[in-house]
N, C-alpha and C positions, 0 to 999 in steps of 0.2 A: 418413544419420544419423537418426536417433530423433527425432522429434517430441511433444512435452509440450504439452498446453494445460492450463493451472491457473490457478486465481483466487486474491487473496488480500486478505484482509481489513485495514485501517488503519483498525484501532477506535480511536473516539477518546474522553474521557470529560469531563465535564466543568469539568475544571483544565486543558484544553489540551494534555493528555499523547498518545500514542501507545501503544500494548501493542506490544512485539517478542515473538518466541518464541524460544528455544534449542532449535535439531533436536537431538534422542534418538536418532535411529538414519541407517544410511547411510552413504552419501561425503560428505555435506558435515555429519554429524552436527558438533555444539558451534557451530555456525554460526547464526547470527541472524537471524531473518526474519520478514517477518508471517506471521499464521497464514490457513493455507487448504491446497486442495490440489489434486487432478484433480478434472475435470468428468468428470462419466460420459453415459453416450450418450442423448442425448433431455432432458437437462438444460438450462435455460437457468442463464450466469454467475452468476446473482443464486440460483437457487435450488442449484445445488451449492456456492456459500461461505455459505448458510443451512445445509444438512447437513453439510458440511465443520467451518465453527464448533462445529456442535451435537457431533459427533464427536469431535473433538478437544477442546473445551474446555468441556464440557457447558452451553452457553450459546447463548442467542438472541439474533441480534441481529436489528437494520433494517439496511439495504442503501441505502443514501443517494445516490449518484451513483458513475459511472467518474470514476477521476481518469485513470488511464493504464494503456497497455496496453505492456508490454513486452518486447521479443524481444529472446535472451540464447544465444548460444552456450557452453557450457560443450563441455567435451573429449569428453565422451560423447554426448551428447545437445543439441537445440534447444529452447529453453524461449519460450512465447508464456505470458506473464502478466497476464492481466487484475483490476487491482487496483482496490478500491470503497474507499470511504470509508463508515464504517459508528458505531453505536455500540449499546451493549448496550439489548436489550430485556428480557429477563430470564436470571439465575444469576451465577455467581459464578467463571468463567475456572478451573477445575479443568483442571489439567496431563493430559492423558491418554497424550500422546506426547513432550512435551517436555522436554526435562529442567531448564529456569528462564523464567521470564519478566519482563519490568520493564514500568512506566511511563516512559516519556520523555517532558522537556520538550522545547521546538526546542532549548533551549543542551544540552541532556543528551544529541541523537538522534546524533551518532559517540562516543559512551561504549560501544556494543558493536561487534566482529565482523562484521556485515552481510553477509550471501554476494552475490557480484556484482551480481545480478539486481534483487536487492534496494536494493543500492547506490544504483542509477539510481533507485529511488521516492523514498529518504532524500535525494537530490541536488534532485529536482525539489523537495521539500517544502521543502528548505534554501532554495531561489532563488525561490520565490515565495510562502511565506508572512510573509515580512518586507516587501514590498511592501503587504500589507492589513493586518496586525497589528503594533503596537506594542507590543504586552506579553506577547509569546514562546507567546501560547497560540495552540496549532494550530487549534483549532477555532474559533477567531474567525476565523482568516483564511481556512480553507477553508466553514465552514458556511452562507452564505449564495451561495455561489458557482459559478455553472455552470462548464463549460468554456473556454465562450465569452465568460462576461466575465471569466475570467481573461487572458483574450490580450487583448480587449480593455482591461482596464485595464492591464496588463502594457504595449500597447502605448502609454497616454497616458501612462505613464513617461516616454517618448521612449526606449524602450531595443531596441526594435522593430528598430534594424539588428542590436542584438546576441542574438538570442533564442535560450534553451538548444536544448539539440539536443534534451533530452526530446519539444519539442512533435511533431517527428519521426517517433515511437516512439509516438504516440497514434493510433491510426489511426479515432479518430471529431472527430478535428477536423483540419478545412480551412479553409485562408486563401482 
């Protein structure tokens, strides 16, 4: 089977929103996701969803941390997805491949489509940023937060027998 690694970006802005994209072309065109795409050879993560971004969406951004990394069998192909949490340095999210885009708040992030892959980041962002934030904005509960003190705080919850299966699928954190 076919092997994908692609990065993707979960720009955030400063209302707490999320940017989605709508694929424009393909098998899973009309389909929702953040934006990013392959890494090409001799690239590291962080600087192909810099040119990825700039490519697609004629914008710069910062590259802020991994939240997750995740592996996604579709029918055709295997997809490894390495997603940053990011936010714009400079321009204006100009559509170049996609055919819509939105802001989402946390209550607004299943108001779109999401393709599978995708799904699993919108799941993880749903189950732990209501543990740090109280007032539905994403970027308060992810922006001050490593990895690791999200499992750590995650685990003073007391919720630690029950923990998503996301953490799983991150293969830069270990218990």
């Amino acid at each position: 089977m076919k092997q994908i690694e692609v990065v993707a970006a979960i720009i955030h802005d400063d209302e707490g929103r999320i940017f989605a994209t709508q694929r424009g072309y393909g098998d899973m065109k009309d389909g929702w996701e953040f934006p990013g795409g392959k890494m090409e050879s001799g690239e590291s993560p962080e600087e192909a969803l810099k040119r990825e971004i700039w490519e697609e969406l004629e914008t710069r951004i910062v590259v802020e941390r991994l939240v997750q990394t995740v592996k996604y069998e579709y029918p055709k192909f295997f997809l490894k997805m390495h997603c940053f949490w990011c936010h714009i340095e400079s321009g204006s999210l100009t559509l170049k491949e996609h055919e819509a885009a939105r802001w989402l708040s946390l209550s607004e992030i299943d108001s779109v489509d999401w393709l599978p892959a995708d799904r699993i980041v919108v799941e993880s962002i749903k189950q732990i940023a209501p543990l740090f934030s109280d007032d539905n904005k994403l970027h308060t509960a992810w922006a001050s937060l490593s990895q690791l003190d999200v499992i750590y705080k995650y685990r003073l919850q007391g919720a630690y027998a029950q923990e998503p299966d996301f953490w799983s699928l991150n293969e830069n954190v270990s218990y």
